[in-house]
DRENPA-3360 file (N, C-alpha, C; in nm, 2 decimals, always signed):
BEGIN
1 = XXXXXXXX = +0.08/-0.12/+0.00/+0.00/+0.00/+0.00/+0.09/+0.13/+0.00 ~ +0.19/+0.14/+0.05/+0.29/+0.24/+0.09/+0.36/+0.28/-0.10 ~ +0.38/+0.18/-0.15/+0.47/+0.20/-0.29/+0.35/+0.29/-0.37 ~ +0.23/+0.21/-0.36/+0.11/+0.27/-0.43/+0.09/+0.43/-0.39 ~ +0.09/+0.46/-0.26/+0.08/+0.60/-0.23/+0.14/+0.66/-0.30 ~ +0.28/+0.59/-0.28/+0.43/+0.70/-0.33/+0.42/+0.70/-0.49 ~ +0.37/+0.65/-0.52/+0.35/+0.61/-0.74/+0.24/+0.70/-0.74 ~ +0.19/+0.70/-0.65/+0.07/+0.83/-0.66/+0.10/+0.98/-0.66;
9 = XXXXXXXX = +0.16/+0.98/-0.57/+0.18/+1.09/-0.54/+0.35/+1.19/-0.64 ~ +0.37/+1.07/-0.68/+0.48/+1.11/-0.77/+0.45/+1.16/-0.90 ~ +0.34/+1.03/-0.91/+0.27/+1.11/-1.03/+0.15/+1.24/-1.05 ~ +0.08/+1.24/-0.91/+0.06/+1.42/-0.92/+0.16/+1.51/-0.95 ~ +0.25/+1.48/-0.87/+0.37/+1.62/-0.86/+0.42/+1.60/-1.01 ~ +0.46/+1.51/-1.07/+0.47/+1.51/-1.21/+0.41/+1.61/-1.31 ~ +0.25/+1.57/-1.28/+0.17/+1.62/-1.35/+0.12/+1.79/-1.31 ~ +0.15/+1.79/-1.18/+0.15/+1.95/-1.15/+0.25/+2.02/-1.20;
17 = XXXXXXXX = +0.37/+2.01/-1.19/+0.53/+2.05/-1.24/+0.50/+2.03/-1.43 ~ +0.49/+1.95/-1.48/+0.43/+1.95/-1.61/+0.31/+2.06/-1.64 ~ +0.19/+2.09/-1.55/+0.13/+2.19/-1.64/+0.16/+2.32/-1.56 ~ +0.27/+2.35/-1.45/+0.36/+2.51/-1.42/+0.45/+2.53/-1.50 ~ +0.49/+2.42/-1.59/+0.60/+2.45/-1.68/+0.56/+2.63/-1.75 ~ +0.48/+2.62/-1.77/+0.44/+2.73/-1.86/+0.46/+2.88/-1.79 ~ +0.38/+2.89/-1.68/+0.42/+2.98/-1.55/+0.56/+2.98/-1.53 ~ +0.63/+2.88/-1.50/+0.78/+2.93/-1.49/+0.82/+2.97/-1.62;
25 = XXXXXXXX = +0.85/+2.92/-1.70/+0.89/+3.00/-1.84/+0.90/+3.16/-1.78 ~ +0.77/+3.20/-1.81/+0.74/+3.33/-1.78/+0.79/+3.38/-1.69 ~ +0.78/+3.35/-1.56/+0.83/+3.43/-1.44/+1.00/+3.41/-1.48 ~ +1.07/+3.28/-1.54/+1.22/+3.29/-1.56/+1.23/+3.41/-1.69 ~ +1.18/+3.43/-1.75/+1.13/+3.58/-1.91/+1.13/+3.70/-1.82 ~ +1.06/+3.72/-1.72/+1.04/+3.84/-1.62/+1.16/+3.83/-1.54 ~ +1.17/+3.73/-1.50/+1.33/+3.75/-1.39/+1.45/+3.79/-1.45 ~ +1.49/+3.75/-1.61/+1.58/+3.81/-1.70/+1.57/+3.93/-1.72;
33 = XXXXXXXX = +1.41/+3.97/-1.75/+1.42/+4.12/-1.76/+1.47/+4.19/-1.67 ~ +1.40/+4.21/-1.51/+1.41/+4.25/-1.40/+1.62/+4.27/-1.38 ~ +1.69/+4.16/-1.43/+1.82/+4.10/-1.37/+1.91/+4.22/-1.51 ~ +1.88/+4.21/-1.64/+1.93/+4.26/-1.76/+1.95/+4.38/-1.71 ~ +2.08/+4.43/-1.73/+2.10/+4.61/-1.72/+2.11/+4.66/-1.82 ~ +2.15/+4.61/-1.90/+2.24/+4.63/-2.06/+2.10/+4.65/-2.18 ~ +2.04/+4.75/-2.23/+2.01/+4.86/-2.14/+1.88/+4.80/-2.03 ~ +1.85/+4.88/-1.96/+1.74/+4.85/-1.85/+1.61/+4.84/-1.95;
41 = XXXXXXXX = +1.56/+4.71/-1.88/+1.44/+4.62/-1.98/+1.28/+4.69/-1.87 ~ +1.33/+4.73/-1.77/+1.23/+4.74/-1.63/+1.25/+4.89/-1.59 ~ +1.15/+4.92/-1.60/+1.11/+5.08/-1.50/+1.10/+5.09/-1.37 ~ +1.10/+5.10/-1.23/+1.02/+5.10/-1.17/+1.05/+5.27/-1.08 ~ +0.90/+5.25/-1.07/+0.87/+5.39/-1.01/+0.76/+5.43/-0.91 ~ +0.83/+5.51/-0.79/+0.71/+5.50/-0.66/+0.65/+5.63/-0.68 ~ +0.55/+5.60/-0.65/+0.43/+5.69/-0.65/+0.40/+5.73/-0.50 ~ +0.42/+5.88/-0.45/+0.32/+5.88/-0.37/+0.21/+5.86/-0.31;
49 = XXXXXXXX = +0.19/+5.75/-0.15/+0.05/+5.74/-0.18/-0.03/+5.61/-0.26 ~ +0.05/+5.60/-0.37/+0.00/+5.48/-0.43/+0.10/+5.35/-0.46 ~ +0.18/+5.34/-0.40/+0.27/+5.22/-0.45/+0.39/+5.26/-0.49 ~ +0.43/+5.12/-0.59/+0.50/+5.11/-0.69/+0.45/+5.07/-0.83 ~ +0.49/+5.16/-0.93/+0.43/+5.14/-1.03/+0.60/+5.08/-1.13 ~ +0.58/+4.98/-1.18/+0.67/+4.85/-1.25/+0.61/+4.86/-1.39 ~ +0.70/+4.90/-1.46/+0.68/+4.90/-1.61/+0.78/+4.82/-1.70 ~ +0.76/+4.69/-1.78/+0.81/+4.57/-1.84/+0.83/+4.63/-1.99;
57 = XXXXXXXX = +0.92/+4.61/-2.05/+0.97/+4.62/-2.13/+0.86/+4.49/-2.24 ~ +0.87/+4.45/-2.23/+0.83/+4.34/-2.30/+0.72/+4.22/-2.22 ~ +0.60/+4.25/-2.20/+0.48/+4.18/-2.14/+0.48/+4.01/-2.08 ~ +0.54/+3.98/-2.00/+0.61/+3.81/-2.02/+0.50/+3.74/-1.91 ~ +0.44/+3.80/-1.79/+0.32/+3.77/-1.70/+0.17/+3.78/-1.76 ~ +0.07/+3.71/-1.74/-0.06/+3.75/-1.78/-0.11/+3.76/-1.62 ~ -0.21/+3.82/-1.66/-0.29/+3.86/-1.53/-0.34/+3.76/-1.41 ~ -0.35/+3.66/-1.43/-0.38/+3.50/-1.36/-0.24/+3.53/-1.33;
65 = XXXXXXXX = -0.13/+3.45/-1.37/-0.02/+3.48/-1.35/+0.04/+3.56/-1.22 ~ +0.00/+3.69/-1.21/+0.04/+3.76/-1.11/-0.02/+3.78/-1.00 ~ -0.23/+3.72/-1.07/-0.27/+3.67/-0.93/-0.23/+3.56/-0.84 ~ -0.21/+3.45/-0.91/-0.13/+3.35/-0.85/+0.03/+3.38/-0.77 ~ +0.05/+3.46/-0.78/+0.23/+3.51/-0.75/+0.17/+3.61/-0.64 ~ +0.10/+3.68/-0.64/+0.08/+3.77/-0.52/-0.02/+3.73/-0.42 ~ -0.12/+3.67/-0.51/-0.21/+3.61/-0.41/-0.32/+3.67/-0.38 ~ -0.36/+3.80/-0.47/-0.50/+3.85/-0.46/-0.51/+3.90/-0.58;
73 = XXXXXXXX = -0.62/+3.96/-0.64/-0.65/+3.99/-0.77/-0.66/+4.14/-0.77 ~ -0.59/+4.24/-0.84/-0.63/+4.37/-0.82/-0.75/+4.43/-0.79 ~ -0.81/+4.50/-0.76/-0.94/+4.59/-0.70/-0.97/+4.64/-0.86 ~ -0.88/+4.66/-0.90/-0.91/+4.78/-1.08/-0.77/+4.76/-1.16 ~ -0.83/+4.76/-1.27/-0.75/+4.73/-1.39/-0.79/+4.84/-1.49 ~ -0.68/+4.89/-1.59/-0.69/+4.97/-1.66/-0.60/+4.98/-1.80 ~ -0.62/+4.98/-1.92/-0.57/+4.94/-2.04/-0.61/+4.83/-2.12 ~ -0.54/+4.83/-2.21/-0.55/+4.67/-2.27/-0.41/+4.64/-2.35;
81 = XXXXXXXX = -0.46/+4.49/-2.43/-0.32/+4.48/-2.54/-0.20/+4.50/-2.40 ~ -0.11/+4.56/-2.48/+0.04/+4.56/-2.45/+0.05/+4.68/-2.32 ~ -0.05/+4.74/-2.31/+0.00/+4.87/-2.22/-0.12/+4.80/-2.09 ~ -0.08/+4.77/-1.95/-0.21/+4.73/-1.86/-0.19/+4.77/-1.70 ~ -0.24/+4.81/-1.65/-0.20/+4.83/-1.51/-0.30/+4.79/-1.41 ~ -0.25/+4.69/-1.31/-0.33/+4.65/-1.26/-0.29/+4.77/-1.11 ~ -0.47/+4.80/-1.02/-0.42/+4.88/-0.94/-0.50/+4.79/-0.81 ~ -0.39/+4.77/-0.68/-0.47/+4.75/-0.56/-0.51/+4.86/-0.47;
89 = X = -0.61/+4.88/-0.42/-0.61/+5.02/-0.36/-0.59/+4.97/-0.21;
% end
């Protein structure tokens, strides 16, 4: 019974790690940006009052994506396509 658990359970984590493949991609695409100096691929800029506002050179997160990474869903969103800002108040 013990081998069967463990053939179980190896093959979830298999199968979980097989469909984050895609999320990591991206967060390792964003972490290159963020890391690149040569020239700076990443903005970031504080706002009084309201945060930090992080501006990407090149879009590599989708919105699920950064819910899943921060762990709540913005309050308001604004833009579309290539230009998007999500805002938490």
């Amino acid at each position: 019974m013990t081998r069967r658990r463990a053939a179980l359970a190896a093959l979830v984590v298999t199968v979980v790690m097989l469909l984050q493949r895609c999320l990591m991609t991206r967060v390792l695409e964003t972490q290159a940006q963020l890391c690149d100096q040569r020239p700076a691929q990443v903005v970031v800029v504080a706002q009084a009052g309201q945060g930090l506002r992080v501006v990407f050179h090149k879009l590599t997160l989708t919105e699920k994506d950064v819910v899943a990474i921060v762990g709540f869903a913005p309050s308001a969103t604004r833009g579309t396509g290539a230009r998007r800002e999500s805002i938490r108040a």
